[in-house]
C-alpha beads as a LAMMPS data file, in Angstrom:
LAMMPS data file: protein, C-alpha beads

82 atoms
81 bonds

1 atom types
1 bond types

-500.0 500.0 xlo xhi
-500.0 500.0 ylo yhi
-500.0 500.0 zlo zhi

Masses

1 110.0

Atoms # bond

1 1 1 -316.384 -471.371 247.763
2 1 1 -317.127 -467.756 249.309
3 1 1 -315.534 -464.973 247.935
4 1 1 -315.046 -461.689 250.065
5 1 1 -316.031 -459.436 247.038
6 1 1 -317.083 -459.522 243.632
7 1 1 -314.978 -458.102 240.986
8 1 1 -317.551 -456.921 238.482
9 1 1 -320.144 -455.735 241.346
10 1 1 -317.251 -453.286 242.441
11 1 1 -316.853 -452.070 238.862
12 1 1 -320.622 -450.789 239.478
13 1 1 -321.469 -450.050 242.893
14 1 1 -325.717 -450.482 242.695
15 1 1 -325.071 -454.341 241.759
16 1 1 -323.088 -454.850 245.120
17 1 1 -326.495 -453.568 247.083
18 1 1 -328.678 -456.017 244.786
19 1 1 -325.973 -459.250 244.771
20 1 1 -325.566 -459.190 248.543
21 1 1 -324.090 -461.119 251.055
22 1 1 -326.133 -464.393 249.706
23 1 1 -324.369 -464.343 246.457
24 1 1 -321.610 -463.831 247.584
25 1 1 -321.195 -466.671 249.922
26 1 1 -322.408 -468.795 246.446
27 1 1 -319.756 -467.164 244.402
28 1 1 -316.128 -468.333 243.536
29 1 1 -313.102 -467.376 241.803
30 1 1 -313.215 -467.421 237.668
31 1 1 -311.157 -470.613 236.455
32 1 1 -310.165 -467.883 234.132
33 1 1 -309.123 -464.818 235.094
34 1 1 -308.861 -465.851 238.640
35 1 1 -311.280 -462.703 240.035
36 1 1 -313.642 -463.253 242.743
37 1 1 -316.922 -463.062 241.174
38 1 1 -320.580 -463.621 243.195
39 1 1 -323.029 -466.018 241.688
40 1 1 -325.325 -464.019 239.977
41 1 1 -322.274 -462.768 237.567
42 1 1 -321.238 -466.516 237.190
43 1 1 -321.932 -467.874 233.811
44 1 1 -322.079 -471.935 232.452
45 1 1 -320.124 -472.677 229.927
46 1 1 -319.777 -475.882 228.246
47 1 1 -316.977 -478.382 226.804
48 1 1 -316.201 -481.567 225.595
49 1 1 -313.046 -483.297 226.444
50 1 1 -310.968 -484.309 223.519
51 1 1 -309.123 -487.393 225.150
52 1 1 -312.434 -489.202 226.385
53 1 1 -315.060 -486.944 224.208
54 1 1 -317.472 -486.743 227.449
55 1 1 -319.223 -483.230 227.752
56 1 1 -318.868 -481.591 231.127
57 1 1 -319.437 -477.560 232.015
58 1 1 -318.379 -475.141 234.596
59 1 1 -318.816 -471.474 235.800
60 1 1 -316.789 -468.891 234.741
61 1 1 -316.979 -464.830 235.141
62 1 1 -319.617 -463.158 232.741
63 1 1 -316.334 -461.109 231.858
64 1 1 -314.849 -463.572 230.528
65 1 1 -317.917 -464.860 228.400
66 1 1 -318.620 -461.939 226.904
67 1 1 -314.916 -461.286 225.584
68 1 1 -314.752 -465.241 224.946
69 1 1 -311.935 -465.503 227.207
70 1 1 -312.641 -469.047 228.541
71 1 1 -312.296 -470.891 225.066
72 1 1 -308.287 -469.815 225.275
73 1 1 -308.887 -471.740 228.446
74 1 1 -307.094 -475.172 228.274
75 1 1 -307.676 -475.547 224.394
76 1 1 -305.531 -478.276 224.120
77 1 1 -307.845 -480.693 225.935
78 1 1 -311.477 -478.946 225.792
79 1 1 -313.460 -478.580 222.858
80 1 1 -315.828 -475.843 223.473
81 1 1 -319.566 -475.703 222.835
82 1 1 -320.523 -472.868 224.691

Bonds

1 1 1 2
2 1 2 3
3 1 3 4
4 1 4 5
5 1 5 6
6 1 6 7
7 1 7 8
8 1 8 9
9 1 9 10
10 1 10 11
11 1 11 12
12 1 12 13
13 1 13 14
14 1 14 15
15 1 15 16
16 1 16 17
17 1 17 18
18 1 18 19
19 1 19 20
20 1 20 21
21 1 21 22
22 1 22 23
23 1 23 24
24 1 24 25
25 1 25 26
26 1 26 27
27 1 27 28
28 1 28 29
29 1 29 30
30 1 30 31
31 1 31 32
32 1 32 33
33 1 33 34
34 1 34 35
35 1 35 36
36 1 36 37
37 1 37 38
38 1 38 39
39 1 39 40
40 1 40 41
41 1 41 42
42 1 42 43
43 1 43 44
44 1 44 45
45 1 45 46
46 1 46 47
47 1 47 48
48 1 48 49
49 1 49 50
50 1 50 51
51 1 51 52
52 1 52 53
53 1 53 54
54 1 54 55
55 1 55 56
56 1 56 57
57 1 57 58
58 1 58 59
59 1 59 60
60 1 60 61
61 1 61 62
62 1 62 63
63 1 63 64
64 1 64 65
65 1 65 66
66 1 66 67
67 1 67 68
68 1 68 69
69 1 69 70
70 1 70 71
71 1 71 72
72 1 72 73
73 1 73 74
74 1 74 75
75 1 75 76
76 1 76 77
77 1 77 78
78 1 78 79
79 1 79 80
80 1 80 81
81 1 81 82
């Protein structure tokens, strides 16, 4: 889904010259903390579903990652990997 802006290029002004419109028509919004956020600042992360124990992944904001935000994400059905 295309975002309009990215949330941590605007925090630092050179990435939004590098990302460019490209990324950010590839971007979404973090599953997290909701913020628009272009593709290159998207990040896998990795789960496996407690219920049927299948493993299955999706992209959330390298914000997020880095604080570890995403495993308070749903922990009552994901077991986290990465």
């Amino acid at each position: 889904m295309p975002v309009r802006y990215c949330a941590i290029c605007n925090e630092n002004p050179a990435l939004v010259a590098r990302s460019g419109q490209e990324a950010l028509d590839e971007g979404d919004y973090c599953p997290v903390c909701y913020e628009p956020t272009c593709r290159p600042h998207l990040s896998v992360v990795r789960w496996r579903w407690r219920e049927s124990g299948e493993l299955d992944s999706g992209l959330v904001c390298k914000n997020c990652v880095r604080t570890y935000a995403h495993r308070n994400w749903d922990v009552f059905h994901r077991d986290w990997i990465t």
